[in-house]
C-alpha atoms as an extended CHARMM CRD file, in Angstrom:
* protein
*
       248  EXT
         1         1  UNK       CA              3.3530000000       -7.0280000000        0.6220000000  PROA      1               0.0000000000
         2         2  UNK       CA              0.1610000000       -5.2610000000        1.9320000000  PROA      2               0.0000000000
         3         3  UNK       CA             -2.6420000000       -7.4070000000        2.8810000000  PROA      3               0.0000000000
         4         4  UNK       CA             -6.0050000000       -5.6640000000        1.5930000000  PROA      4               0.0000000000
         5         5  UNK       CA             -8.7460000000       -6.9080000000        3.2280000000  PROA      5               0.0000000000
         6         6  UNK       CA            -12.2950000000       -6.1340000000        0.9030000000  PROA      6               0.0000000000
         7         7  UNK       CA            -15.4970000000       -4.5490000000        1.8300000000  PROA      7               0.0000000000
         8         8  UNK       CA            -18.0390000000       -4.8030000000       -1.0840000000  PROA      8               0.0000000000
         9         9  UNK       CA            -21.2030000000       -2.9010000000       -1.0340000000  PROA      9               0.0000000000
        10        10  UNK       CA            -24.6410000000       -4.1270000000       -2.5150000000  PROA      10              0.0000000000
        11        11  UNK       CA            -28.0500000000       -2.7350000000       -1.0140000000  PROA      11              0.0000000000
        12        12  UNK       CA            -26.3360000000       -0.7560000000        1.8490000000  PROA      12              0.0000000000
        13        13  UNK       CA            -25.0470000000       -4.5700000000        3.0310000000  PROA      13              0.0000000000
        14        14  UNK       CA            -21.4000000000       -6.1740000000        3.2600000000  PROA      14              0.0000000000
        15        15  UNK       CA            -21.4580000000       -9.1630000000        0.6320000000  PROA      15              0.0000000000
        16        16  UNK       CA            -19.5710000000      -11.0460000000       -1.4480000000  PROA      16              0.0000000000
        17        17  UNK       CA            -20.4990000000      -12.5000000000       -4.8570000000  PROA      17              0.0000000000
        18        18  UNK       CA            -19.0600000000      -15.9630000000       -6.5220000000  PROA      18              0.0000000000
        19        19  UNK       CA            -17.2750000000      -14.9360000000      -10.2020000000  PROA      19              0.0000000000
        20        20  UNK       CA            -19.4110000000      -11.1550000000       -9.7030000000  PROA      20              0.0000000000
        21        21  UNK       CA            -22.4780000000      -13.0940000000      -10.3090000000  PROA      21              0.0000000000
        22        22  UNK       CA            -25.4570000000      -11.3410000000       -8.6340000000  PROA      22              0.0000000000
        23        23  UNK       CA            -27.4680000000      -15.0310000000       -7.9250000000  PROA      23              0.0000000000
        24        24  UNK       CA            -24.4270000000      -16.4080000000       -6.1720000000  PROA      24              0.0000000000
        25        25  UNK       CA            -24.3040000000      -13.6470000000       -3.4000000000  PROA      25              0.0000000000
        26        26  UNK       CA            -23.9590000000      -14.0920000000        0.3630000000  PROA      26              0.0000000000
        27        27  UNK       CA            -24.4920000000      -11.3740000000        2.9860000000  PROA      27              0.0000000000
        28        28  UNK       CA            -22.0000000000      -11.3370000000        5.5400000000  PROA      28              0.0000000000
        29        29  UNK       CA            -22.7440000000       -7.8010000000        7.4600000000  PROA      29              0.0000000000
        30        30  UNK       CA            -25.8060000000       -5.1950000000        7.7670000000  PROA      30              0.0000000000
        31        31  UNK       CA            -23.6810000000       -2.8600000000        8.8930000000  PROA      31              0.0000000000
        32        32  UNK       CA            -19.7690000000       -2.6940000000        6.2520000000  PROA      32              0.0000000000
        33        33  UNK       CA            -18.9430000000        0.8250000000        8.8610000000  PROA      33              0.0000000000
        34        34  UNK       CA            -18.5950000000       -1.6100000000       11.9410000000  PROA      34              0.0000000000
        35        35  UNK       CA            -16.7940000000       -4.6350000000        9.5420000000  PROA      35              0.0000000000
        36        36  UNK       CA            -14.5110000000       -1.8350000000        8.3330000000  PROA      36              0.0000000000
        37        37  UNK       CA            -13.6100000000       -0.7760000000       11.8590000000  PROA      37              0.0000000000
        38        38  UNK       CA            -13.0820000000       -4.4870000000       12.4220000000  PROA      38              0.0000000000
        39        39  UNK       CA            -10.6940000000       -4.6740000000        9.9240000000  PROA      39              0.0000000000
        40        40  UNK       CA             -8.4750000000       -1.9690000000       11.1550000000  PROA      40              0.0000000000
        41        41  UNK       CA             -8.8140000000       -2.9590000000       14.8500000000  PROA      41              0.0000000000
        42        42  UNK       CA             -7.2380000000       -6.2850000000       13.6380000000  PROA      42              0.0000000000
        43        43  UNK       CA             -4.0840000000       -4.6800000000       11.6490000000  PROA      43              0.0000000000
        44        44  UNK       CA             -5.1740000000       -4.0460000000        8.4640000000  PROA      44              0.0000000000
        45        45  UNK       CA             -3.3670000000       -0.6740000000        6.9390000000  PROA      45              0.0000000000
        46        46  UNK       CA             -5.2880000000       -0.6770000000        4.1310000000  PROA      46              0.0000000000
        47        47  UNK       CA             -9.4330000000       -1.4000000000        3.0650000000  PROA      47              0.0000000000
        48        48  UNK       CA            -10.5580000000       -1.9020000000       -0.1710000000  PROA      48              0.0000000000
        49        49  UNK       CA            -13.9920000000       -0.7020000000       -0.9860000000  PROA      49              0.0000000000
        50        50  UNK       CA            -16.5450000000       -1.3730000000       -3.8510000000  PROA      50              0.0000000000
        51        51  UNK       CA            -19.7510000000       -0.1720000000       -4.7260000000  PROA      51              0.0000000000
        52        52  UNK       CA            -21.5520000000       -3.0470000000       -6.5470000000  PROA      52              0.0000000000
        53        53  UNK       CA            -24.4380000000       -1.3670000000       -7.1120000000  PROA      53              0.0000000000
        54        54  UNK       CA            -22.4470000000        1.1470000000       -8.7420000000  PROA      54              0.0000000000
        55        55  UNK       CA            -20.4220000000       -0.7140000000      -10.9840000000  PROA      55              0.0000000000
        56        56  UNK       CA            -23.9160000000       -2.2330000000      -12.1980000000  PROA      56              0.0000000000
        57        57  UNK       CA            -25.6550000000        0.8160000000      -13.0740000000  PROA      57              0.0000000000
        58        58  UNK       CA            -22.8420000000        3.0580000000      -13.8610000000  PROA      58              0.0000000000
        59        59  UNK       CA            -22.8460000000        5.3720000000      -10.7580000000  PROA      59              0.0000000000
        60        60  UNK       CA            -21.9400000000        4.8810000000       -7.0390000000  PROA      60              0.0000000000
        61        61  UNK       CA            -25.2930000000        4.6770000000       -4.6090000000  PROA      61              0.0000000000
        62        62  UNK       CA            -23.9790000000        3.8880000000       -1.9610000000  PROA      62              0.0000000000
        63        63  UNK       CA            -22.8540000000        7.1280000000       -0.7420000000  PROA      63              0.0000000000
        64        64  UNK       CA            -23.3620000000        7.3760000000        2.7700000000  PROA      64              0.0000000000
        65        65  UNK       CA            -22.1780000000        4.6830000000        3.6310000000  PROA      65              0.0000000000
        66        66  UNK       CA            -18.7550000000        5.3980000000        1.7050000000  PROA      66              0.0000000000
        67        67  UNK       CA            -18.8270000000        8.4640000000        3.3390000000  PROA      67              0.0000000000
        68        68  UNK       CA            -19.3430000000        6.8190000000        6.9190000000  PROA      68              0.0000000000
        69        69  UNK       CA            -16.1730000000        4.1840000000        6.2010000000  PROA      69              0.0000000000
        70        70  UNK       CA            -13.8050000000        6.9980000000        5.3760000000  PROA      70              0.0000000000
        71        71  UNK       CA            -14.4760000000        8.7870000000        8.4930000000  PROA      71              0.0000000000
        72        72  UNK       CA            -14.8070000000        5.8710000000       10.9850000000  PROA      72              0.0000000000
        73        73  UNK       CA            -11.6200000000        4.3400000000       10.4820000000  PROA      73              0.0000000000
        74        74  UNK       CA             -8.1250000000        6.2860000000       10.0420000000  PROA      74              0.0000000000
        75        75  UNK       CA             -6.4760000000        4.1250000000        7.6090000000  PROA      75              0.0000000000
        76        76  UNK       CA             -6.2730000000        4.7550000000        3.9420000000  PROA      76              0.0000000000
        77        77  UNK       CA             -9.3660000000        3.4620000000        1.6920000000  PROA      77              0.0000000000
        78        78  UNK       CA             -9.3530000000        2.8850000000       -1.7560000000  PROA      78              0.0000000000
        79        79  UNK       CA            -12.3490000000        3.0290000000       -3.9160000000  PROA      79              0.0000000000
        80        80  UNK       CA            -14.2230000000        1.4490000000       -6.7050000000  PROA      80              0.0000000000
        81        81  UNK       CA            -17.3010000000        0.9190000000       -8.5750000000  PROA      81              0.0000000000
        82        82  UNK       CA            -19.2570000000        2.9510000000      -11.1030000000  PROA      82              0.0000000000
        83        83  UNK       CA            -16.5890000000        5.7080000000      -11.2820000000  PROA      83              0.0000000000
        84        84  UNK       CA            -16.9180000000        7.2700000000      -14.4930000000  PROA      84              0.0000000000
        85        85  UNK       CA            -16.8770000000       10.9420000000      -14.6080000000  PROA      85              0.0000000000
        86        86  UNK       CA            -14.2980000000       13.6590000000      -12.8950000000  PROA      86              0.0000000000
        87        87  UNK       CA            -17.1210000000       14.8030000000      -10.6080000000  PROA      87              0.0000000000
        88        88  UNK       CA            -17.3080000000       11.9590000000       -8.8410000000  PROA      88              0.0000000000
        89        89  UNK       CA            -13.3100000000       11.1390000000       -9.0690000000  PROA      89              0.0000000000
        90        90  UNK       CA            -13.4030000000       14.5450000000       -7.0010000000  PROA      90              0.0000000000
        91        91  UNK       CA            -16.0260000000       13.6070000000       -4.6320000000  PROA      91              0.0000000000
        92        92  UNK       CA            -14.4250000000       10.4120000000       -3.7770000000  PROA      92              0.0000000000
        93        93  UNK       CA            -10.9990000000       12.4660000000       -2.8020000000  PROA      93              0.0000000000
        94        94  UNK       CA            -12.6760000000       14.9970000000       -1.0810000000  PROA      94              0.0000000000
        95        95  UNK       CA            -14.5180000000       12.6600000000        0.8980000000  PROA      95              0.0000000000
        96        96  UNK       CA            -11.2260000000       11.3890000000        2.0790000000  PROA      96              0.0000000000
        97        97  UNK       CA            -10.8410000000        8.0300000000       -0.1220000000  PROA      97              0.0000000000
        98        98  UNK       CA             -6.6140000000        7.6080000000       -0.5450000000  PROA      98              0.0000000000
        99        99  UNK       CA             -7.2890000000        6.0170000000       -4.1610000000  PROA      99              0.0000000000
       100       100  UNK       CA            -10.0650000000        5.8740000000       -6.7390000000  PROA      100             0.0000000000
       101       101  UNK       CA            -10.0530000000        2.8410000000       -8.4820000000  PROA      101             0.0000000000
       102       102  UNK       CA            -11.2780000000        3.4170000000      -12.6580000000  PROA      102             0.0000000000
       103       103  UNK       CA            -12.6440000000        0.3850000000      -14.3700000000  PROA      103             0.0000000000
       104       104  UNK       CA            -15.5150000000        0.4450000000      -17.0360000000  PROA      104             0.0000000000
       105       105  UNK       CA            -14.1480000000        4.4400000000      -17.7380000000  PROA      105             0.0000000000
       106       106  UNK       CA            -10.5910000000        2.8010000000      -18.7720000000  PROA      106             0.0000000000
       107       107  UNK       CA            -12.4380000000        0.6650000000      -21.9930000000  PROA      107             0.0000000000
       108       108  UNK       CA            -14.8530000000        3.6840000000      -22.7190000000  PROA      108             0.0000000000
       109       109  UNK       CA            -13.1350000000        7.2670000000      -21.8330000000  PROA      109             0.0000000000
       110       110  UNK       CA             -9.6120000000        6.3670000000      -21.4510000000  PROA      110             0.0000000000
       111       111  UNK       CA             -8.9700000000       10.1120000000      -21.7220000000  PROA      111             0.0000000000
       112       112  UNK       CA            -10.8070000000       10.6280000000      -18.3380000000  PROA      112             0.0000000000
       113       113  UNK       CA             -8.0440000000        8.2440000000      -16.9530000000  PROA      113             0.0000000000
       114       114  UNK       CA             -5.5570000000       10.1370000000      -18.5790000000  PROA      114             0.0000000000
       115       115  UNK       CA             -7.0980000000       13.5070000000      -17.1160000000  PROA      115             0.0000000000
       116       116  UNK       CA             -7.2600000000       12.0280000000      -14.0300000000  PROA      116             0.0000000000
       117       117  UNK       CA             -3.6260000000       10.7860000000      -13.4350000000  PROA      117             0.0000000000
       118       118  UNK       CA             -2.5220000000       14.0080000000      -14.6870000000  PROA      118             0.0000000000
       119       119  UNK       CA             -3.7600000000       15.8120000000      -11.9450000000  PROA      119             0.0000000000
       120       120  UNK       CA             -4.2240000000       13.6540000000       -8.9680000000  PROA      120             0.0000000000
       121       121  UNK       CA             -1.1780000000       11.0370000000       -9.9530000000  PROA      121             0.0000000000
       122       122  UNK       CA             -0.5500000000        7.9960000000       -7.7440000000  PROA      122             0.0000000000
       123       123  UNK       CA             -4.6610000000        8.2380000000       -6.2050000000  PROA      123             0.0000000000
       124       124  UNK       CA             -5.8700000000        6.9110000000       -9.4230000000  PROA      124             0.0000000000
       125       125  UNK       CA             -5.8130000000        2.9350000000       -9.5700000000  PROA      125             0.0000000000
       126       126  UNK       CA             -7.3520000000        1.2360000000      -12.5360000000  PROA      126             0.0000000000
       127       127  UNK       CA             -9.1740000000       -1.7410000000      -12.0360000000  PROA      127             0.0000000000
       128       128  UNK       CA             -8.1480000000       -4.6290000000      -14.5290000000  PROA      128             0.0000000000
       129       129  UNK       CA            -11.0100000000       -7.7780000000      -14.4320000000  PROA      129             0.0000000000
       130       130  UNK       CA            -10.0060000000      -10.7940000000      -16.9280000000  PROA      130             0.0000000000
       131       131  UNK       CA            -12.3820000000      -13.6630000000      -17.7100000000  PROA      131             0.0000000000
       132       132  UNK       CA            -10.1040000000      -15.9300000000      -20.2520000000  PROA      132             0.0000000000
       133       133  UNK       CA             -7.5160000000      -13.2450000000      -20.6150000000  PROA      133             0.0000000000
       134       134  UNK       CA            -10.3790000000      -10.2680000000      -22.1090000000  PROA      134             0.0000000000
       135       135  UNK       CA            -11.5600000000       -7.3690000000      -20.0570000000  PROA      135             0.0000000000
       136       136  UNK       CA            -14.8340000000       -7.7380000000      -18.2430000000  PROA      136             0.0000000000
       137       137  UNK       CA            -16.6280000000       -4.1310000000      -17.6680000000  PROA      137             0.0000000000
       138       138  UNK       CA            -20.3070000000       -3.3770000000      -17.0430000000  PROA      138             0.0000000000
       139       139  UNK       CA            -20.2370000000       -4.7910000000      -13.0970000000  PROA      139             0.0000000000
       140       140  UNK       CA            -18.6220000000       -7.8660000000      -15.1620000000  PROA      140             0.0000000000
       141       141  UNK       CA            -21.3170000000       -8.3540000000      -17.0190000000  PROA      141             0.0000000000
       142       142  UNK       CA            -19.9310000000       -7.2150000000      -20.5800000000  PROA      142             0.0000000000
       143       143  UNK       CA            -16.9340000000       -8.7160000000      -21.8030000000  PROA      143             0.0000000000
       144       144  UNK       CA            -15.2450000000       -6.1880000000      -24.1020000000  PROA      144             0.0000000000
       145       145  UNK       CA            -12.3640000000       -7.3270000000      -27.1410000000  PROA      145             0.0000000000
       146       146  UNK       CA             -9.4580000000       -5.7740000000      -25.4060000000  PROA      146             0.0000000000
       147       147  UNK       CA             -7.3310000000       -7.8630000000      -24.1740000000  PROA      147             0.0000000000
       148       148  UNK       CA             -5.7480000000       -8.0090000000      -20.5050000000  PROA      148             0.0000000000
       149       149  UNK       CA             -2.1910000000       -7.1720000000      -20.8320000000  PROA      149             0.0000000000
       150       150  UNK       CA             -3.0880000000       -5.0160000000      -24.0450000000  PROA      150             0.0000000000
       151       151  UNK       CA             -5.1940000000       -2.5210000000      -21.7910000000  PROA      151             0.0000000000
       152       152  UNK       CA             -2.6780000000       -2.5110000000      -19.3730000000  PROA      152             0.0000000000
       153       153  UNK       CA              0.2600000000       -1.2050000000      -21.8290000000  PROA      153             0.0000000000
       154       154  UNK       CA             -2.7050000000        1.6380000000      -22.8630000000  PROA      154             0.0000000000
       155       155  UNK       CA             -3.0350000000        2.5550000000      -19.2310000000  PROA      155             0.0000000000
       156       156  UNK       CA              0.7590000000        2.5440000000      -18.6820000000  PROA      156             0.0000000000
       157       157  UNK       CA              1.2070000000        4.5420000000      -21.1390000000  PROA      157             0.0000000000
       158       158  UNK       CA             -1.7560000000        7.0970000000      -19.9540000000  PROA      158             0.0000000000
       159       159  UNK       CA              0.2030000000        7.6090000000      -16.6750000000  PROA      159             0.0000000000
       160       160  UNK       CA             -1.2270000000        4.8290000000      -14.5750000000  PROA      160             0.0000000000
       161       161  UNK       CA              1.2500000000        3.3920000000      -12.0080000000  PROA      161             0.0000000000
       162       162  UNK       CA             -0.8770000000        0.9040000000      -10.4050000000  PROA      162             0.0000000000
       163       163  UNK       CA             -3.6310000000       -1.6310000000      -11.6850000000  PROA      163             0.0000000000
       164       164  UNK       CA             -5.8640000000       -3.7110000000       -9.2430000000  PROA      164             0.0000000000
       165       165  UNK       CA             -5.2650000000       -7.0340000000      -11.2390000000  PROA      165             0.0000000000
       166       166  UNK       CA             -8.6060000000       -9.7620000000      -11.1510000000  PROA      166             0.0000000000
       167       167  UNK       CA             -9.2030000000      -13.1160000000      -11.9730000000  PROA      167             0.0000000000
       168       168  UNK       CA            -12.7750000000      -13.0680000000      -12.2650000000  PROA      168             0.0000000000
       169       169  UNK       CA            -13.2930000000      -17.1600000000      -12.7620000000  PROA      169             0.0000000000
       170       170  UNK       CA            -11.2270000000      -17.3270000000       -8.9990000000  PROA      170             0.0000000000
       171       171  UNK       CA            -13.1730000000      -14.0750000000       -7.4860000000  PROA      171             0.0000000000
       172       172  UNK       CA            -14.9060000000      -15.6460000000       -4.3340000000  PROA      172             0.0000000000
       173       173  UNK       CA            -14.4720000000      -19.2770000000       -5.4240000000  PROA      173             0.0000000000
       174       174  UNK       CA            -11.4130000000      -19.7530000000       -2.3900000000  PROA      174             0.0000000000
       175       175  UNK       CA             -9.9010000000      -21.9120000000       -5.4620000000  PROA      175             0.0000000000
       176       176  UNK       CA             -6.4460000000      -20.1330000000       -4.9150000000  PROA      176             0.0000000000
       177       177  UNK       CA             -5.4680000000      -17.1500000000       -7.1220000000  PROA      177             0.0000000000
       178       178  UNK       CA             -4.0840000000      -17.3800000000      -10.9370000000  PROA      178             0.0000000000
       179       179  UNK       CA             -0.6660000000      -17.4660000000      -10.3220000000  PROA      179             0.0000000000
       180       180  UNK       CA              0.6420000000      -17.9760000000      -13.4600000000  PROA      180             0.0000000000
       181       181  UNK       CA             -1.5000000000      -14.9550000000      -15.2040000000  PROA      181             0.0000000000
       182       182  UNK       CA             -0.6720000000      -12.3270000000      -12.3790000000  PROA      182             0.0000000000
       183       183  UNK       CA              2.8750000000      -13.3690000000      -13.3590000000  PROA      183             0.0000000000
       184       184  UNK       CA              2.2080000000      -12.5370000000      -16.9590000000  PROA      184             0.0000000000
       185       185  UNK       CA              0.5430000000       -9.7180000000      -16.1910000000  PROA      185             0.0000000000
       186       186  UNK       CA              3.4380000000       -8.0580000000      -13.6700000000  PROA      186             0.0000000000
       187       187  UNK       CA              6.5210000000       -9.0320000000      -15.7530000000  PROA      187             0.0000000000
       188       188  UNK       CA              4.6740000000       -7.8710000000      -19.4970000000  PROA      188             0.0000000000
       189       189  UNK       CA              3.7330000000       -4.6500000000      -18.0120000000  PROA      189             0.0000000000
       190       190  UNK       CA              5.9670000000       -3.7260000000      -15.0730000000  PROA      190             0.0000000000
       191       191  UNK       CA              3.2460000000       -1.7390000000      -13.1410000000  PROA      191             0.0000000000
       192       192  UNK       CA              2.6650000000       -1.6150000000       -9.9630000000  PROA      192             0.0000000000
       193       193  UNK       CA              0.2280000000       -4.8880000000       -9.0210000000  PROA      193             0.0000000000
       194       194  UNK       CA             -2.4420000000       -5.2150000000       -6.6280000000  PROA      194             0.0000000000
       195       195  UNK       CA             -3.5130000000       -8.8600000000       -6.9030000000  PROA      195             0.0000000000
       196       196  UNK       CA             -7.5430000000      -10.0710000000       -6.2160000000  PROA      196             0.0000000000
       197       197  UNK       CA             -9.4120000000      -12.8760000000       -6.8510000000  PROA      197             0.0000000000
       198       198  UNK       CA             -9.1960000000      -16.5530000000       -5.1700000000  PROA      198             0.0000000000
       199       199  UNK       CA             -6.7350000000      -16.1050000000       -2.8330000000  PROA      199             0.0000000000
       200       200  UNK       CA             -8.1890000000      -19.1040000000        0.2030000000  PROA      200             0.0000000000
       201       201  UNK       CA             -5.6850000000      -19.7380000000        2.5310000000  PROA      201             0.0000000000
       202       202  UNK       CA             -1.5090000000      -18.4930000000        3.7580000000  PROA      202             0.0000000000
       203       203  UNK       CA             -0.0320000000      -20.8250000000        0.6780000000  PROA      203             0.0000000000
       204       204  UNK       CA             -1.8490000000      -18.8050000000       -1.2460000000  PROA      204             0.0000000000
       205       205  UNK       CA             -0.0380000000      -15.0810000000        0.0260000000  PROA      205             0.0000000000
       206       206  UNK       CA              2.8530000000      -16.8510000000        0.1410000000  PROA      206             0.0000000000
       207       207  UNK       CA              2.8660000000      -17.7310000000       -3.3230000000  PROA      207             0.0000000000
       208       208  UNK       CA              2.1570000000      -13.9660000000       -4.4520000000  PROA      208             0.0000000000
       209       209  UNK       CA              4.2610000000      -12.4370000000       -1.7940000000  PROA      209             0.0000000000
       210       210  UNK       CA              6.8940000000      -14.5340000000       -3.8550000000  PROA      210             0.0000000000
       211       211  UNK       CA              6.4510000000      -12.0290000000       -6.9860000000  PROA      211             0.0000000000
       212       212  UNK       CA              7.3540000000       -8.7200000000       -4.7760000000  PROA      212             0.0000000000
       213       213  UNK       CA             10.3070000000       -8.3180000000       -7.2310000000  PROA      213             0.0000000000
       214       214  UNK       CA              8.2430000000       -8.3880000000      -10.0600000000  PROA      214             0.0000000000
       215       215  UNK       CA              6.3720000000       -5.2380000000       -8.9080000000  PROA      215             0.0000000000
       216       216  UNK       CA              3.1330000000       -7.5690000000       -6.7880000000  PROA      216             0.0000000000
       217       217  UNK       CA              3.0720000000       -4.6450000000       -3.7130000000  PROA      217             0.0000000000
       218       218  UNK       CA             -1.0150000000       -5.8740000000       -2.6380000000  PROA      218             0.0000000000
       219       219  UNK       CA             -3.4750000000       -8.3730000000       -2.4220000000  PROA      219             0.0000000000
       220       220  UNK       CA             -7.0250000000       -8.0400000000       -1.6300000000  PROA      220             0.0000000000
       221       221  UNK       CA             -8.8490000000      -10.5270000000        0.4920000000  PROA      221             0.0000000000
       222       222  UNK       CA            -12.5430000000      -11.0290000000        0.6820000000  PROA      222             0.0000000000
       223       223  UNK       CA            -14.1870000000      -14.3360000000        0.9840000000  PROA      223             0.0000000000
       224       224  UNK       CA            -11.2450000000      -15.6180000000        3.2370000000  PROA      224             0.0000000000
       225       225  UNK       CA            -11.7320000000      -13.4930000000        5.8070000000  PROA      225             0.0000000000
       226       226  UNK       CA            -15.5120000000      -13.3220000000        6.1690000000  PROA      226             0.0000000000
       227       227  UNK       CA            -15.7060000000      -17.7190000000        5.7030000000  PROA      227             0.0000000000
       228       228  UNK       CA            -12.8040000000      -17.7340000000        8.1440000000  PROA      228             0.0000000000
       229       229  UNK       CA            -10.4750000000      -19.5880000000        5.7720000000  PROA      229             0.0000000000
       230       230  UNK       CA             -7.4090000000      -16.8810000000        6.5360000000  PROA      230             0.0000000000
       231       231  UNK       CA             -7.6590000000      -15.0770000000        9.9490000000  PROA      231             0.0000000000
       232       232  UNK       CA             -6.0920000000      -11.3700000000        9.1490000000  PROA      232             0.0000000000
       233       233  UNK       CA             -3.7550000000      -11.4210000000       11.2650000000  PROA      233             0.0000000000
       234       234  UNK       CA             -2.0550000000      -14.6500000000       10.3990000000  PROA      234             0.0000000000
       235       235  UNK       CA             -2.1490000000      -12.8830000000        7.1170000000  PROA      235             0.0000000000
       236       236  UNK       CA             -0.4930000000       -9.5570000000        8.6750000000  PROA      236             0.0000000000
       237       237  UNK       CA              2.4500000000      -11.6750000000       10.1750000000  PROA      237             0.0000000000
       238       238  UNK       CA              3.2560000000      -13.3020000000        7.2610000000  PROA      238             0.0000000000
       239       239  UNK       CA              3.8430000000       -9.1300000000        5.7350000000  PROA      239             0.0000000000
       240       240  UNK       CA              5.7070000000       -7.8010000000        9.2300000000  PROA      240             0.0000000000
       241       241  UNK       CA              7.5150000000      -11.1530000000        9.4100000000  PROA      241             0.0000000000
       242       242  UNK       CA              8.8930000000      -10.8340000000        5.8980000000  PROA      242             0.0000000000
       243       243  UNK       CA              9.5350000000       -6.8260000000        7.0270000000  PROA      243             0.0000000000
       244       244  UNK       CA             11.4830000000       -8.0260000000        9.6510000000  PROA      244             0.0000000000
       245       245  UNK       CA             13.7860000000      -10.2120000000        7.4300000000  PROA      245             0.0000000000
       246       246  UNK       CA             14.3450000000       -7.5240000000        4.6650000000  PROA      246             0.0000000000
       247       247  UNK       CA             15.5320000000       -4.6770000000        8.0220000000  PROA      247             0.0000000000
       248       248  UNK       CA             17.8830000000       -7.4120000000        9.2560000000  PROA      248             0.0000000000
């Protein structure tokens, strides 16, 4: 199972927000470029990056500094946040991003999605944020009718491979992920499963590296690492140690 460590973007800073709310924010770095170089220094093989400001108003703004991640470190960066047109899918590629993850677009243009795994395939991810099983879009801040597990079959069947799966009551609560939906939502749809959202200490990868065979690959960590309730790479052994068992 990969081990995903978060960088989210708001104002240019590395933060982290409590259920996406934008009153229950804490700064943890000036500068994500160096926290993302930290990241990789310490093992990570993968860095997910969001661009709050973007999923608020509809379009990324943070830019340079995306730009600046993808060509400081050498591992593979997906990312999200106010994607919602081909142009900037494009941009995001060229720029060097691995994946660009589609959220809001997936309720409201789910042809672009469509469009988009037609011709770029495995690089498109699409986000998937729950509050009480319905989809959250807008930055979280509209919930929409469609159900979880309902978008996901629509997505599926649109050519997606791979959903970013979120809890958003757990998302930077350290209350421990929903174990029991991510289930749900891996065995109903069979896609490929990045899990995010309240994941606070090794029980908790533990627990989700547990559901590998139901297609959970990924989980993204963000308030553990940067309040020091996982260390990354007690989080990385727990992946190379379970490597190590499957080779032998």
């Amino acid at each position: 199972m990969l081990i995903i460590p978060a960088i989210d973007l708001r104002a240019g800073k590395c933060v982290r927000l409590v259920e996406g709310r934008l009153d229950r924010e804490t700064v943890y770095s000036d500068d994500p470029v160096a926290v993302a170089r930290l990241w990789e220094d310490q093992g990570a093989r993968w860095l997910h990056v969001v661009d709050l400001d973007g999923a608020f108003t509809g379009e990324p703004k943070n830019w340079d500094i995306i730009r600046s991640i993808l060509s400081a470190v050498r591992i593979p960066v997906q990312v999200g946040g106010g994607i919602r047109d081909m142009t900037v899918i494009e941009r995001l590629l060229e720029l060097g991003a691995a994946r660009v993850i589609l959220g809001t677009v997936a309720i409201i243009n789910p042809g672009l999605v469509a469009e988009a795994c037609a011709r770029y395939g495995e690089s498109i991810v699409v986000g998937i944020d729950a509050r009480n099983g319905k989809v959250a879009i807008e930055g979280w801040g509209v919930t929409a009718e469609k159900n979880a597990l309902e978008l996901a079959a629509e997505m599926k069947a649109l050519g997606v491979k791979r959903v970013v799966f979120t809890d958003i009551w757990r998302d930077g609560t350290l209350k421990g992920p929903n174990l029991s939906v991510v289930e749900e939502v891996a065995r109903s749809t069979q896609l490929k499963i990045i899990a995010s959202g309240g994941v606070s200490n090794l029980a908790d990868l533990q627990a989700l590296k547990a559901m590998e065979p139901l297609g959970v690959e990924a989980v993204i960590i963000g308030k553990a690492l940067y309040a020091g309730t996982i260390n990354l790479r007690d989080a990385l052994e727990i992946a190379r140690a379970e490597l190590e068992e499957k080779v032998c």
